[in-house]
Every structure is written in structure tokens, then in C-alpha cells.
Wavefront OBJ file of the C-alpha trace (Angstrom):
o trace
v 41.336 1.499 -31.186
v 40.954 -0.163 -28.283
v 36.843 -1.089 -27.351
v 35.672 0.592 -24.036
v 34.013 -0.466 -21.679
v 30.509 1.010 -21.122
v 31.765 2.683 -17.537
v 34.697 4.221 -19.689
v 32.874 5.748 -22.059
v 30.604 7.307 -19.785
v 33.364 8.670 -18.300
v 35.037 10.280 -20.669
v 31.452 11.768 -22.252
v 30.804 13.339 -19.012
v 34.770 14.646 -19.221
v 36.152 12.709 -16.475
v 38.758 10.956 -17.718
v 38.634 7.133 -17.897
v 36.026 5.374 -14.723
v 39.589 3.547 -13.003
v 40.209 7.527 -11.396
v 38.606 8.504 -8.516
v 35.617 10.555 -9.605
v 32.666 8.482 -10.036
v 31.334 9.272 -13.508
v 27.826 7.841 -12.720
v 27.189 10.603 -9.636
v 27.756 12.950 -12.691
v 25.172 12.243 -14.614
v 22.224 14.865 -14.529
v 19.081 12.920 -14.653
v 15.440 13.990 -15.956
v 13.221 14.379 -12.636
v 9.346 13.892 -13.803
v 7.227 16.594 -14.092
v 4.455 17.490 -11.937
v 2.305 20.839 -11.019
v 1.113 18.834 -7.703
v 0.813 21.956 -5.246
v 3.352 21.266 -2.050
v 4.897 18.265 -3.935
v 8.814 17.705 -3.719
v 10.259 19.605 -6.560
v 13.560 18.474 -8.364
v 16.646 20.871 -7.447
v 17.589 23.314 -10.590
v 21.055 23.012 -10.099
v 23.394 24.656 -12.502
v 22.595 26.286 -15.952
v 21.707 23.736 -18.814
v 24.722 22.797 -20.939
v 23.561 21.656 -24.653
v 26.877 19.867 -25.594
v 26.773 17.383 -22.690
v 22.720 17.077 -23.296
v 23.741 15.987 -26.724
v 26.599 13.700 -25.727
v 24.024 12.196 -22.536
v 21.657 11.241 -25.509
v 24.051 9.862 -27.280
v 25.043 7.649 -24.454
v 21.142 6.859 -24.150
v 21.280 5.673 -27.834
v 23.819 3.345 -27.209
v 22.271 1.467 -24.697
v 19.187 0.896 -25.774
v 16.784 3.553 -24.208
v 15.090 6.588 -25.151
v 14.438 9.953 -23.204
v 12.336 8.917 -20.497
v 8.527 10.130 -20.833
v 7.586 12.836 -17.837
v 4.853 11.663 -15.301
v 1.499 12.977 -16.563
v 0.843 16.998 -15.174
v -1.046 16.617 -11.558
v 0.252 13.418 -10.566
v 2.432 12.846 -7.201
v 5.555 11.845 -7.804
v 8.728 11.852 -4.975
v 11.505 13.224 -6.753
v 15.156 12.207 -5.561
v 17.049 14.387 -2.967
v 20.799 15.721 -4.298
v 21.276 16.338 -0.119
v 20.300 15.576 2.879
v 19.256 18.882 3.390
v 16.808 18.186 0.775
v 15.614 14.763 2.325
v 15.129 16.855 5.857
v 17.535 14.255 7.183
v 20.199 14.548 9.470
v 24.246 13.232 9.240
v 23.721 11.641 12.702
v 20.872 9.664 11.665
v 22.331 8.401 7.992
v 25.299 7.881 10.718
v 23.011 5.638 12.583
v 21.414 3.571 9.630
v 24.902 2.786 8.489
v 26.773 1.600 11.542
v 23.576 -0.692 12.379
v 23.499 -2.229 8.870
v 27.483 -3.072 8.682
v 27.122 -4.483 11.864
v 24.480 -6.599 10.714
v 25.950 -7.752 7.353
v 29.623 -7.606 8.420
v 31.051 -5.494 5.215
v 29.563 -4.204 2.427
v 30.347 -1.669 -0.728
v 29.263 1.989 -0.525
v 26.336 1.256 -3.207
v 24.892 -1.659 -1.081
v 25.086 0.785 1.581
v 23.232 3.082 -0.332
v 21.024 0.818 -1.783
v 20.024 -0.261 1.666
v 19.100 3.037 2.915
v 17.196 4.247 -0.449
v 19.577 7.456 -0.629
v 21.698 7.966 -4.067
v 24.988 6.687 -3.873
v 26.588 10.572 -3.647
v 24.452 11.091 -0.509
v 26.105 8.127 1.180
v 29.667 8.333 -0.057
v 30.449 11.748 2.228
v 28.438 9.768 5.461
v 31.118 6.698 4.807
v 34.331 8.717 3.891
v 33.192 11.054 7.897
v 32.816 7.375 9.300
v 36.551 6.659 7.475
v 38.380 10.172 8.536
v 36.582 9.160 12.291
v 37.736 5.720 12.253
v 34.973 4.022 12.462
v 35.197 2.204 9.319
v 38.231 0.945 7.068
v 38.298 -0.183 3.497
v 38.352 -3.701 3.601
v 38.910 -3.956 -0.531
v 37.929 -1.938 -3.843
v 34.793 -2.558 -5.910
v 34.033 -1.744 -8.972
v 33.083 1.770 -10.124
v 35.233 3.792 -7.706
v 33.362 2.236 -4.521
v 35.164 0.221 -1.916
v 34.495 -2.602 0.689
v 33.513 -0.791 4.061
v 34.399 -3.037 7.739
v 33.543 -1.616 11.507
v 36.386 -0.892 13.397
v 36.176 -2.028 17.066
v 35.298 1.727 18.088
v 32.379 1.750 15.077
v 31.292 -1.402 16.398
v 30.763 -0.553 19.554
v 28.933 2.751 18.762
v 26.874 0.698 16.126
v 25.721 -1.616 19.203
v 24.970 1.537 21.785
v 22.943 2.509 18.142
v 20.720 -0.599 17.990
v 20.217 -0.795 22.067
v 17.963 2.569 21.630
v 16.198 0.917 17.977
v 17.431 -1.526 15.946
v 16.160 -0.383 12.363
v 18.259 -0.060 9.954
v 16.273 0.105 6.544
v 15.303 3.250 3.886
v 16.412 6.401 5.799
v 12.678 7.961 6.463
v 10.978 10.596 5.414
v 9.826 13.640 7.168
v 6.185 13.899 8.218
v 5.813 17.139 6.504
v 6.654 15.622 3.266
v 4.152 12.496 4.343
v 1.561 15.143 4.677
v 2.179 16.655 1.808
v 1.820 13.304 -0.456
v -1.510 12.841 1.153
v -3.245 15.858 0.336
v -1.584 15.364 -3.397
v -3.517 11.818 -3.039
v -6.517 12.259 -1.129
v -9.408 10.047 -2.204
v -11.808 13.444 -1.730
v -9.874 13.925 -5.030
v -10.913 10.830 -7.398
v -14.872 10.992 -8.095
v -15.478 7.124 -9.877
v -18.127 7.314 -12.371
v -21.297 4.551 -13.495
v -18.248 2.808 -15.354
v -16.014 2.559 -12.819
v -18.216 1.175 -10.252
v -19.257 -1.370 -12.728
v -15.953 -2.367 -13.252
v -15.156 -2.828 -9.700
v -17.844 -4.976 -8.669
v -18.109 -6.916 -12.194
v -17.778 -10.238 -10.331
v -20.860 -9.469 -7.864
v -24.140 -9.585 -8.936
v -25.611 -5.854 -7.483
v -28.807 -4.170 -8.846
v -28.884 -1.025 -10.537
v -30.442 0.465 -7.634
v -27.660 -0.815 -5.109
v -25.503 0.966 -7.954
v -26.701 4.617 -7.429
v -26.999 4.358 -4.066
v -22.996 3.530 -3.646
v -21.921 5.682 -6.030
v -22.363 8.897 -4.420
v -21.314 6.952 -1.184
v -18.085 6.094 -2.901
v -17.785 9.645 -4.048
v -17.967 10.903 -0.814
v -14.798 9.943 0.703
v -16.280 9.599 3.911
v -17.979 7.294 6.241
v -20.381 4.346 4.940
v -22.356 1.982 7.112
v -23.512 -1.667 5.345
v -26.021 -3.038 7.117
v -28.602 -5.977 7.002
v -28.809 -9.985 6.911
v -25.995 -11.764 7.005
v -24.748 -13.436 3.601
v -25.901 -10.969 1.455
v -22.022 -9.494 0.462
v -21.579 -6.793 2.794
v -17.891 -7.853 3.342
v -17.581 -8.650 -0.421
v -18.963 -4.741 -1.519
v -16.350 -3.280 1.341
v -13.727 -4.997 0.108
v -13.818 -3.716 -3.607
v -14.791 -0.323 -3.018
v -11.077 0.645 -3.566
v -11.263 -0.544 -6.905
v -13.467 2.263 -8.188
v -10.409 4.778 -7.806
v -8.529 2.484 -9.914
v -5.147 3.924 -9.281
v -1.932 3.543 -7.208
v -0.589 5.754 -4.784
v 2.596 6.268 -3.249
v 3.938 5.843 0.561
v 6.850 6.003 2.146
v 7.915 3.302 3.813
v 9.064 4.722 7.346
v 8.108 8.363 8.380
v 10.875 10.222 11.049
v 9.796 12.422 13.666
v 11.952 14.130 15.778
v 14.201 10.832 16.193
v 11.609 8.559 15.994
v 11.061 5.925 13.287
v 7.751 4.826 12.404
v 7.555 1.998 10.003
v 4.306 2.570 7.476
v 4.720 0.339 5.016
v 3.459 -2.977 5.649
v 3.538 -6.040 3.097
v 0.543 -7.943 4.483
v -1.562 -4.620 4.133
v -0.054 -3.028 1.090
v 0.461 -4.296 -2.622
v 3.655 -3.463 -3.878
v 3.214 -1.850 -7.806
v 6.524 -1.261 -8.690
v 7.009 1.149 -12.125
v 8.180 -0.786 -15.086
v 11.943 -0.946 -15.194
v 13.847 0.821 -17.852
v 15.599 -1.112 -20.802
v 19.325 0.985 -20.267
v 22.081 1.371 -18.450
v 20.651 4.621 -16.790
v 17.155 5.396 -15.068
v 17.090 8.778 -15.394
v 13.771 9.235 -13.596
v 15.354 9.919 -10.296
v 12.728 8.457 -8.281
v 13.295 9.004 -4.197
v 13.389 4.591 -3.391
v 12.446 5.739 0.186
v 8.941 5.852 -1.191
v 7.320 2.479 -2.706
v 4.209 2.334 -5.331
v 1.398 0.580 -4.066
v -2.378 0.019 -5.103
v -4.783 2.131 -3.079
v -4.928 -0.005 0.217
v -7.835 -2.004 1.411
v -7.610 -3.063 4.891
v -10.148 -5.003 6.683
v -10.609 -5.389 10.689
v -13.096 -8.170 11.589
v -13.806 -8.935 15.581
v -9.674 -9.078 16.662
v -9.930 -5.134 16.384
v -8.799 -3.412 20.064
v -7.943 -0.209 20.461
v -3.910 -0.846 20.478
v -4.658 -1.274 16.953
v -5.388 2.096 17.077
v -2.258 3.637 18.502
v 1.462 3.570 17.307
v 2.677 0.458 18.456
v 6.125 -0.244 19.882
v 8.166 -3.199 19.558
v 9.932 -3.322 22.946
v 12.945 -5.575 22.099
v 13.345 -4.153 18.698
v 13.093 -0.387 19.813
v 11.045 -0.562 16.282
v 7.340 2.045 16.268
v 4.590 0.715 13.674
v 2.122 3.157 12.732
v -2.042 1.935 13.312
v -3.970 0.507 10.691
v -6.383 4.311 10.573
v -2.568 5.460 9.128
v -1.536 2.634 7.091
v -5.410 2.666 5.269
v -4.749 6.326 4.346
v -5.642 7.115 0.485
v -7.650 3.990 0.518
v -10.112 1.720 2.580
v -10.770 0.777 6.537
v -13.029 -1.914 6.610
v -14.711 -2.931 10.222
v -16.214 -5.374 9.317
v -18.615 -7.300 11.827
v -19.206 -4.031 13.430
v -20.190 -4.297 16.795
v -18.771 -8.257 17.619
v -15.236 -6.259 18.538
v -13.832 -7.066 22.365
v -13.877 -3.337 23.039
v -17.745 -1.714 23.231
v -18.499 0.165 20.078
v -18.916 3.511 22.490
v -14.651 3.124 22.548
v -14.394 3.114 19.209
v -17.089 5.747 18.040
v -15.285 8.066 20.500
v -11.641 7.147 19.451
v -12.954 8.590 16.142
v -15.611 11.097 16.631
v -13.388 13.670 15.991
v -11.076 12.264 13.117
v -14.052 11.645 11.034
v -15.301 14.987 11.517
v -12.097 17.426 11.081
v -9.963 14.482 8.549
v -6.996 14.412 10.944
v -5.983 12.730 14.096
v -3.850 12.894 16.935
v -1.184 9.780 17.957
v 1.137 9.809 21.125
v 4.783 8.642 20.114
v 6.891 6.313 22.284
v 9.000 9.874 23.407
v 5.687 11.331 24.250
v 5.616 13.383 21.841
v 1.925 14.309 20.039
v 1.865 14.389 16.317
v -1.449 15.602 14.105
v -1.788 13.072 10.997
v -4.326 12.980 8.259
v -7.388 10.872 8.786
v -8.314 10.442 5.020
v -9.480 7.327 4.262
v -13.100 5.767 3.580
v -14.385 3.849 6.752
v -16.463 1.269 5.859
v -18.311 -0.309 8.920
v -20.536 -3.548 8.210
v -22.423 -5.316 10.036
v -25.242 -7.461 10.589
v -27.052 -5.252 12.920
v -29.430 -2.268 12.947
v -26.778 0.662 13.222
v -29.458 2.742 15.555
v -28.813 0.159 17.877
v -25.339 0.354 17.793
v -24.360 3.980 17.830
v -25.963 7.170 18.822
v -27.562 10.382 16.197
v -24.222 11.886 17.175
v -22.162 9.128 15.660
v -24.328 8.303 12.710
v -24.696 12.335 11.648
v -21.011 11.448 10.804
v -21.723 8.655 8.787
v -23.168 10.376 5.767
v -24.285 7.250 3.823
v -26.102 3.890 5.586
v -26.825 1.503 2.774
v -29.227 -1.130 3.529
v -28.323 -4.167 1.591
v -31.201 -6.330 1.003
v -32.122 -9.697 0.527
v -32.037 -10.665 -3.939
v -35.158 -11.436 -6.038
v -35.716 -14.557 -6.967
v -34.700 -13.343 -10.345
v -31.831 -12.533 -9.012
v -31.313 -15.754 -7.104
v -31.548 -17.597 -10.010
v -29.017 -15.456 -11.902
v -26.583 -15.895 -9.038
v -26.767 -20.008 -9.534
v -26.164 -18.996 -13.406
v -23.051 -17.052 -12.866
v -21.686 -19.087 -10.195
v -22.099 -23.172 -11.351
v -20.030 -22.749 -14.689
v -17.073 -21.575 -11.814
v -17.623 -24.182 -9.791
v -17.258 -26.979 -12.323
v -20.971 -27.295 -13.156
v -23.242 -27.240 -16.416
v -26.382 -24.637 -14.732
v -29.299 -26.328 -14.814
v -32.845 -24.302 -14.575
v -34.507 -27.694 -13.636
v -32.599 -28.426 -10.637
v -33.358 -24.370 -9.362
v -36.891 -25.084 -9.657
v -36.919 -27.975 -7.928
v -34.657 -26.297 -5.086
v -36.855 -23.148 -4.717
v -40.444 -25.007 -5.070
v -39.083 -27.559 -2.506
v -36.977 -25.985 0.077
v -37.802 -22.783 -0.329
v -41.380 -21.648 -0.918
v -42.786 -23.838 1.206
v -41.104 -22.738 4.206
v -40.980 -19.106 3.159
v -37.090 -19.489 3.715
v -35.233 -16.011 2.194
v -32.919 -15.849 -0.505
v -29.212 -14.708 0.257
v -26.815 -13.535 -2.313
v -24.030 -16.543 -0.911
v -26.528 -19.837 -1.030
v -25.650 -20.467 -4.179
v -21.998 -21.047 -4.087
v -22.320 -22.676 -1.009
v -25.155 -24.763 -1.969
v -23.083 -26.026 -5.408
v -20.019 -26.280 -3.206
v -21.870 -28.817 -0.703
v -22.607 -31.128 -3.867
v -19.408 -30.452 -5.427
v -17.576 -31.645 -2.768
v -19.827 -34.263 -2.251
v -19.477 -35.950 -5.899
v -15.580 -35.691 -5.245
v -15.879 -38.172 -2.682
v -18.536 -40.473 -4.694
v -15.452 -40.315 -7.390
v -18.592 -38.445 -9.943
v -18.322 -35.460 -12.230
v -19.595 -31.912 -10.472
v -23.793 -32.659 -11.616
v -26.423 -30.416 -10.363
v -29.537 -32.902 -9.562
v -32.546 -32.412 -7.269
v -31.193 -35.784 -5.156
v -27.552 -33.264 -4.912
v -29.463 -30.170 -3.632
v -31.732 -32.746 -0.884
v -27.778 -33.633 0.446
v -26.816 -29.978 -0.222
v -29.605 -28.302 1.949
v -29.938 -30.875 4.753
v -26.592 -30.177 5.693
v -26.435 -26.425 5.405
v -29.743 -25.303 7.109
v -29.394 -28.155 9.558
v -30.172 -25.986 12.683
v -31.154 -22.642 10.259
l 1 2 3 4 5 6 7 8 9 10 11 12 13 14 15 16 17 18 19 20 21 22 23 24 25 26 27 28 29 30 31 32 33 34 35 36 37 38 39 40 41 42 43 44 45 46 47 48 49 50 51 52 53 54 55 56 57 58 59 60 61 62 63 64 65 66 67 68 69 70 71 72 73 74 75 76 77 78 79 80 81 82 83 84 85 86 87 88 89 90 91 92 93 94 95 96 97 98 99 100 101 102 103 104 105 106 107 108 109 110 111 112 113 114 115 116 117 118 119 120 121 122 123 124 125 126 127 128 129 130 131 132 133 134 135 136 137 138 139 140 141 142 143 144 145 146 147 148 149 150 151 152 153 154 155 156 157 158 159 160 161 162 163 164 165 166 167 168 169 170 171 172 173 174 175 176 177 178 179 180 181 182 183 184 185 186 187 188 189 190 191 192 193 194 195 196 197 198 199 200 201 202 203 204 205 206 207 208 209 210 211 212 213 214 215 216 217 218 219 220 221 222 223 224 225 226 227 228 229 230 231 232 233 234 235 236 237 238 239 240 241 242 243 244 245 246 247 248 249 250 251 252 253 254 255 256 257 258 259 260 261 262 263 264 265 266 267 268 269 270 271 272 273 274 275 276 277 278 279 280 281 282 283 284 285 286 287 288 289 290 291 292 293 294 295 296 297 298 299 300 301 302 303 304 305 306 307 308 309 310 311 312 313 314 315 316 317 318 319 320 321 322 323 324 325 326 327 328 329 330 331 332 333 334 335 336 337 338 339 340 341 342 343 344 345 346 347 348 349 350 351 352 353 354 355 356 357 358 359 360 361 362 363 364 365 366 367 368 369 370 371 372 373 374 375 376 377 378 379 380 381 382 383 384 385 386 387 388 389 390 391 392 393 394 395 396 397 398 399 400 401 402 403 404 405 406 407 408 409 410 411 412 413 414 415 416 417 418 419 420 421 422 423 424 425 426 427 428 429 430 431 432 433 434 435 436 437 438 439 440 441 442 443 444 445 446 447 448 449 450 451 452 453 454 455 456 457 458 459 460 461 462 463 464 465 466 467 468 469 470 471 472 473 474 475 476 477 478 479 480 481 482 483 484 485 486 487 488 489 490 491 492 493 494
């Protein structure tokens, strides 16, 4: 007997025949959507009645390749499951239309599962869009490809409709999802859901040195899900605590990475603000976990806004030669962190911003104007995190701070805790700690001057000598003659 090839057998276990005719045995396969009890989450079509001869024979096939039955996602958790239509995606033929014109005219020709790989939709989903386009004449098959697919090519009429297409907007990546569905995931993955405990706090800021009292008084902070204001000298880690606050939810969320409303595309995903964690790939022929690729895994985002915040940042931003909308940072930070820091040093007045968000931080949605003028109502859930070196009664009014539930005061360290800072941070730098050479620095340049301790002198003191023995050609040494060098250059005019 002959050997078959692994797109042959599939075919005839699913009872098509061999994979040369024209059905596509791999659109046949039923696949395993994960389970989830998620109120309002996207729920896998039931389809037809189970069959228990072609379960057996689709496990089979799963033994032969190499992988087991796929494990379920755990009970609770968000998952987007894979739309059969485009009905279920709340997408319309004219857009998937759209998508497909602009990205052959882009790439010249392509298959049908490049097509569909292109625009995150299963293959079956884009195979009726492409054989419309063929009946229509805007496309031809320029060739076959393998697995019952063929090489698509504009015609001069699908050209021409693809350019008219990319005049108005010239995206053409994942089809988008709906903002109802968008809403939907939020709510499944608000941070008012995750409540860190003692141990995850302490895992998130193991690399800073905080007391046990700075502990408890950002945990319930944390916990909140709300607004928190970091205030006090400069150098003391504000910006350093803001930025790992994320990492006490520990978890990754998914987003989908462009949202449609009413013709519009808005483009939410955003590599430089957003890291990608993509699931583990499976070890078969078949993923069977019929994930919806329109959505990507990412880690609960942390973005930080220093002094080049305006208030375009703000709004929905469009990309006038592109035709492209990009949604604000409040909507890309959802299920995660806004940082401001340097609160206050922005080019707009901090009255601008407090009233931009008065409302948002009190009812956890907002409002943004599209480029069509249409108004749409998003969620507003995210933790603002303002820091800043100044006294935040001088900044904002009762109205604004009632709002902010938590103001943290983050205060100068001990000088037990100076020393420990120099203990943690010289073996990272390249240096053997030396308790001598502290003495000498705090009974010198210190204590005599009553000069305060900040959490960041150390690293910058032991950088000052480090880079200065790397000139002299010397090993990293901490000395009393390398912290005189060290603090006559840093607190030269401080």
C-alpha cells in the first residue's frame, strides 16, 4: 500500500475523499474551542450534533502527529474564541471586501491562506469573500497552491476599486473587531478584578529597596484600581514604583489589535506600548484551540507619559495621508497602567488635564469623537498613576484630589537604609561593597552639611567612580579618594 501523505489521510478520515479534490479537508475539521464561564465573553458556535466515530478517528489523527487533546483554558478566564462567520465576527462582506483588494494590491498576488492569514479570519471565512471577488471579476487565479487554495491577481477593474479603497484608508491588516466585543473583554479583564496580595507586591518590587511601611500603604492603593498620586523629593523612585505597579497583577491580558466602528478603523495595538505574549505553540499538525488571531496576548500594559504629554494624546488621532485612526494612550493603557509622570512639567496647564478626566475617573468610562464625528463611550479602566515632585495641593484642587483616593508620600531612606542601598547596588555595578568607604562618604559629605539621603545616590555615586576607573584603565574599587571625585562632580551646583 501506497504511504499517504499527511493531507491525504486527513482527508479521507474526515470522509472526503483524497486532499487533490476540491473540498478542503482542513476547513472540516471541528476544533476544541476553550472553555470559559466569563459572563458576556464570545462563546464557541454549537454547530451540529456530536458524532463519536469521527471524534475517535480526529484523535487518532492527533496521535499520529504528535499531540494530545488540547487542555481547556482554566474556568473564568477571557479567552476570544474563533468566528465560523462573519456574522459571528459582527463584520461585514464589504469590509473583508475592502481588506482584501487593498492587500493584493499591495503584495501583487497571493494564495487564499496568506489572504487569510493576513486578515486573522479562518481560511473558510475568506474563501467565499475571494470566490464573490472571482464570480465579480475582480480577481483571477493566477496558479494552484497546495491544499485546494489557489494564487489570487487584481484584475484591472479590482485594481482600480482596490485604489478608490485605500484613497478613503489605507489599512489593510486583521479585519477588526466590534467595540461591543472590545467592551466586553474589558469588563472580563478589569484590574478592579485582580486584588495582589503581601506576596505579590513583594515580588514586584524585589529589585527596589521599599520599607515595610511603604508596603502597606501601596497595597491597598494597588488594590484599588483607581487613582494614585506619588509625591515628594526628587530621586527617591517615584518613577521606578509607577513603573512596576503592573507587575503585582502578574498576568496577561488580551486586546484586539484594531477595533471597527461604524466604518471606522481604530488601530489599538501598539508594539512600542504593548508586549506581545504569544501562547506556546502546539507540537501537531492541528491547533485545535481555535483562537480568534484578530486578538493578540499581551502583558498587562504599563505606559508612561513624562512632560511631551498634550492633550492630542488624548484624543483618537488620525493619520491624514494614511486615512489610518490610532486610539489615545487612556485606551491603549486599559487593563493596566497610565503613568504621568513629572506631573505638572506638561506644556498644557494641569487644570486641562484634571478636567479632560474629571469625569472618566469618576464614572470608569469616557467619551472620544471619531474622524466621521461620530461619539463613542469607552471604558476608562486603568490605574492612573501621577508622580511628581511637587506638593499635589498645589497642583490640583479638593475636587480633583477627592478622586484620587490614595496620595503616597514617598520619603527620603534612613541611613540604614542608605547604606543597604550601596550594599545591594555595588556587587551590580562591578564592585566588592565596602562599609569603610560608606563611612567615610556619610561622615564627610554628608553629616557635616546635613545633605539628605536619596534612594538613587548610590548608583549614581558608584557609577561616577566606575566610569572613572575605566578611563584610569583600573578595576571598579570603592575608595574614599573615588567617592571625593564621585561627589565633587555630582553635587557640583546641589
Amino acid at each position: 500500500m501506497p504511504e499517504l501523505s499527511a493531507d491525504n489521510l486527513l482527508a479521507q478520515l474526515v470522509g472526503r475523499g483524497s486532499a487533490s479534490e476540491k473540498a478542503d479537508p482542513w476547513a472540516a475539521l471541528a476544533a476544541t474551542a476553550p472553555a470559559h464561564d466569563m459572563p458576556g465573553a464570545p462563546v464557541a458556535p454549537t454547530g451540529e450534533k456530536e458524532d463519536p466515530t469521527l471524534d475517535a478517528l480526529l484523535g487518532r489523527v492527533q496521535h499520529l502527529v504528535g499531540k494530545s487533546a488540547p487542555e481547556a483554558a482554566p474556568s473564568g478566564v477571557f479567552t476570544p474564541i474563533e468566528p465560523e462567520s462573519l456574522r459571528e465576527a459582527r463584520l461585514t462582506e464589504g469590509l473583508i471586501e475592502q481588506l482584501t483588494l487593498k492587500y493584493l494590491l499591495s503584495c501583487g498576488n497571493a494564495t487564499g491562506r496568506e489572504v487569510a492569514d493576513q486578515l486573522k479570519l479562518s481560511f473558510k471565512i475568506i474563501e467565499e469573500t475571494l470566490r464573490q471577488l472571482k464570480t465579480e471579476q475582480l480577481v483571477v487565479y493566477r496558479g494552484t497552491a497546495p491544499m485546494n487554495d489557489y494564487q489570487y491577481q487584481l484584475t484591472d477593474m479590482g485594481r482600480e476599486r482596490a485604489r478608490r479603497h485605500a484613497e478613503h484608508c489605507s489599512y489593510f491588516g486583521a479585519a477588526p473587531v466590534s467595540l461591543n466585543d472590545y467592551v466586553v473583554s474589558v469588563a472580563a479583564q478589569s484590574l478592579t478584578k485582580q486584588h495582589p496580595t503581601v506576596a505579590e507586591l513583594e515580588r514586584a518590587f524585589a529589585d527596589l529597596l521599599l520599607s515595610p511601611r511603604m508596603l502597606r500603604r501601596l497595597g491597598p492603593a494597588i488594590n484599588s484600581g483607581r487613582g494614585l498620586f506619588l509625591y515628594g523629593a526628587p530621586g527617591n523612585g517615584k518613577s521606578s514604583i509607577a513603573e512596576r505597579v503592573t507587575k503585582a497583577f502578574g498576568s496577561t491580558i488580551w486586546i484586539p489589535r484594531a477595533i471597527g466602528v461604524d466604518g471606522e478603523i481604530l488601530r489599538l495595538f501598539d508594539p512600542s506600548n504593548h508586549v506581545e505574549a504569544p501562547l506556546e505553540g502546539t507540537d501537531g499538525l492541528i491547533d485545535n484551540r481555535r483562537i480568534d488571531k484578530r486578538w493578540v496576548r499581551v502583558e498587562r500594559p504599563t505606559i508612561v507619559v513624562g512632560g511631551e504629554l498634550t492633550m492630542s494624546s488624548l484624543e483618537v488621532a488620525l493619520n491624514t495621508s494614511t486615512g489610518i485612526s490610532e486610539a489615545p494612550l487612556q485606551l491603549k493603557s486599559n487593563c493596566g497602567t497610565l503613568v504621568i509622570d513629572d506631573f505638572g512639567r506638561q506644556r498644557m496647564s494641569t487644570d486641562e488635564l484634571l478636567n479632560r478626566w474629571i469625569v472618566p475617573l469618576e464614572k470608569r468610562f469616557d467619551f472620544l469623537n471619531l474622524p466621521n464625528g461620530k461619539k463613542i463611550q469607552v471604558p476608562f479602566d486603568q490605574l492612573i498613576v501621577f508622580s511628581t515632585n511637587l506638593e499635589p495641593k498645589d497642583l490640583v484642587d479638593d475636587a480633583f484630589l477627592r478622586r484620587i483616593p490614595y496620595k503616597i508620600d514617598v520619603v527620603d531612606p534612613t541611613e540604614e537604609e542608605f547604606r543597604q542601598l550601596f550594599r545591594l547596588v555595588a556587587p551590580k555595578l562591578g564592585f566588592t561593597y565596602s562599609e569603610t568607604a560608606v563611612d567615610y562618604l556619610i561622615d564627610t559629605h554628608y553629616r557635616p552639611v546635613n545633605r539628605p539621603f536619596r534612594c538613587c545616590q548610590p548608583r549614581d555615586l558608584l557609577l561616577q567612580i566606575r566610569n572613572y576607573c575605566h578611563y584610569q584603565k583600573q578595576p571598579p574599587e570603592m575608595t574614599p579618594e573615588g567617592l571625593d571625585f564621585a561627589v565633587e562632580n555630582y553635587f557640583a551646583v546641589m
